[in-house]
N, C-alpha and C positions, 0 to 999 in steps of 0.2 A: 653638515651637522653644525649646532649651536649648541652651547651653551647654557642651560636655564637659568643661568647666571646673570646673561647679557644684561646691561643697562638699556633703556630705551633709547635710541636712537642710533643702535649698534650697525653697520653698516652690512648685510649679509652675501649683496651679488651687485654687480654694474652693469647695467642693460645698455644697450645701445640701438635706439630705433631709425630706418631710413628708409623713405619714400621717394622715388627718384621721379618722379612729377611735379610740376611748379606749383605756384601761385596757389590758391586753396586747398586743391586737389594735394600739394605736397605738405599742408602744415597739417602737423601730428598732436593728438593727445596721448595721453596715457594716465594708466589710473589701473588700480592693485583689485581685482574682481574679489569682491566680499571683502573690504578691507573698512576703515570708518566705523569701526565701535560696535558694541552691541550684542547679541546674542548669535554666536555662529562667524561672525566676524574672523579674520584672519588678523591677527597683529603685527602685521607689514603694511608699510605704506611707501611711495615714490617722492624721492626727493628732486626736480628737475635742477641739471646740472648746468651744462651748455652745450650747445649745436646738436642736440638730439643726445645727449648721455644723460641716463637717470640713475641713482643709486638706490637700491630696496634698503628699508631700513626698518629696525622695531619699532614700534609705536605704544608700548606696553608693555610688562615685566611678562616673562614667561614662566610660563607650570606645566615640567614635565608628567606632572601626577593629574592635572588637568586633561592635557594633549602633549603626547610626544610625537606628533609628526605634522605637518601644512604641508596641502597641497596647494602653491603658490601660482596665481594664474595673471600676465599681465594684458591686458588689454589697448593695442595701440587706435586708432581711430584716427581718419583722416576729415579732411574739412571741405571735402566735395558734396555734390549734390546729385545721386544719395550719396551719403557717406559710406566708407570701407572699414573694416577693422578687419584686424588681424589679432589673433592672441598666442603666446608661449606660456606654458606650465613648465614646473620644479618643484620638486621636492624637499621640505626643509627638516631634517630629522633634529629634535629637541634633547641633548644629553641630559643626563642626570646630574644632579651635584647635591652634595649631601646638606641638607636645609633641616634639620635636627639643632 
């Protein structure tokens, strides 16, 4: 659970992604499914940290009277030929705070 509070850039979960194959096949992206602005969007984005740790973070003020709940999806992605992806979802429940 969050805060509607939160400042943008609030840090909410630490991901950690590993591919145990080398050379292409082993290097990873990642990227926040419906994240990047806009209508329907999710207001989390991935901040890449080091050696595969990414931290989720806000990207925009939140409204629990907008949406009190994201359902958080990340998407890893490998750099073979084809490519692989893998994805994990989470659930991020938005509290209230009194904004009166």
């Amino acid at each position: 659970a969050l805060s509607e509070a939160a400042p943008p850039g609030t840090v909410i979960a630490l991901v950690r992604v590993t591919d145990r194959d080398s050379g292409k096949n082993g290097q990873l992206q990642c990227r926040v499914l419906g994240g990047g602005g806009g209508p329907g969007a999710v207001p989390f984005t991935l901040e890449e940290n080091y050696d595969n740790f990414y931290t989720v973070v806000t990207d925009r003020p939140l409204d629990r009277e907008t949406q009190d709940e994201y359902n958080v999806t990340i998407v890893a992605r490998d750099g073979g030929n084809p490519p692989l992806n893998s994805t994990k979802s989470f659930s991020v429940r938005i509290l209230d705070e009194n904004d009166n």
